[in-house]
N, C-alpha and C positions, 0 to 999 in steps of 0.2 A: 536431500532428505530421503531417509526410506520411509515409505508410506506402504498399507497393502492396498497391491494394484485395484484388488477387487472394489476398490471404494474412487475408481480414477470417473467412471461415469456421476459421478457425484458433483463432479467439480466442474468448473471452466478454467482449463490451465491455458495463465499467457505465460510466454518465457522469455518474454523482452520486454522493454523499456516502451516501444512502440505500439504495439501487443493489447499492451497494459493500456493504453491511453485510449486503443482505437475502442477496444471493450469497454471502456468507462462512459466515451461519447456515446456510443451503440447502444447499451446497454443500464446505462446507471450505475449507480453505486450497488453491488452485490452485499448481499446480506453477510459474507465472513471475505474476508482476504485475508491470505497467509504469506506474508516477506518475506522473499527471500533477497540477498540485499549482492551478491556476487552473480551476475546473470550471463556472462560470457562474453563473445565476441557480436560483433552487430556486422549488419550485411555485408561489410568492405573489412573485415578480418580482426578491427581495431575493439580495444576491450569497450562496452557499449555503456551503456545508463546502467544505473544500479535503481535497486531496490530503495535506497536513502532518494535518489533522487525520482521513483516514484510517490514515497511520500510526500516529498517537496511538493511535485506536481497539485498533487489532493488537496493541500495546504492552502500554497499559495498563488493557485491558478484554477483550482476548477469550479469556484465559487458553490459546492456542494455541499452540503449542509453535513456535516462530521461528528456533532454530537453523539450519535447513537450509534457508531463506526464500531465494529466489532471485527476483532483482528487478531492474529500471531505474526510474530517472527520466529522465520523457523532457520538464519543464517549462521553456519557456520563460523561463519565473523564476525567476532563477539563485540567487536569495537563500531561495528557498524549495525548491530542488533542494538546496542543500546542508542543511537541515533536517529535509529528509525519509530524505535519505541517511545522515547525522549519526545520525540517531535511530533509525535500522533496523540501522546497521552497530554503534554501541553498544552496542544492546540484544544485539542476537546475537554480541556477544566477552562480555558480560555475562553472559548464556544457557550460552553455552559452557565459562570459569570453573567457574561454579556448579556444570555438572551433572560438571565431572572433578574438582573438588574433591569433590561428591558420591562419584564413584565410589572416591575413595583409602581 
């Protein structure tokens, strides 16, 4: 993604799979995350986690509350932007459901 540099102290950029996780434990859920879903190689050379399976992770492992998840994908790969996209916006109409059925 071209972004202008001057706005890079804005952010907290992970660029892995792992990156990604350790930030989440550390730090909570960040008020915006931007997917990117093609993340490269992981430490022993081999293509690594993607961006879909940081989702995943959000989903269906971090027991975080996603309702209010504010997000882009900003992937290259259009086949894996919609997956990622797919699976965050489901899950949080899903999220949402639940907890106003909860509240009746």
């Amino acid at each position: 993604m071209i972004y202008d540099k001057s706005m890079k102290s804005e952010f907290d950029v992970v660029r892995n799979y792992d990156d990604f996780v350790n930030y989440i434990k550390n730090n909570g859920l960040p008020d915006f995350i931007s997917f990117d879903n093609d993340l490269g190689l992981d430490e022993s050379g081999e293509v690594g986690a993607d961006g879909y399976a940081e989702a995943k992770r959000l989903v269906y492992e971090s027991g975080i509350d996603l309702r209010n998840l504010k997000f882009k994908v900003h992937s290259a790969n259009p086949v894996a932007a919609i997956q990622i996209e797919g699976l965050l916006r489901n899950y949080m109409k899903f999220l949402k459901n639940e907890f106003e059925n909860d509240s009746e």
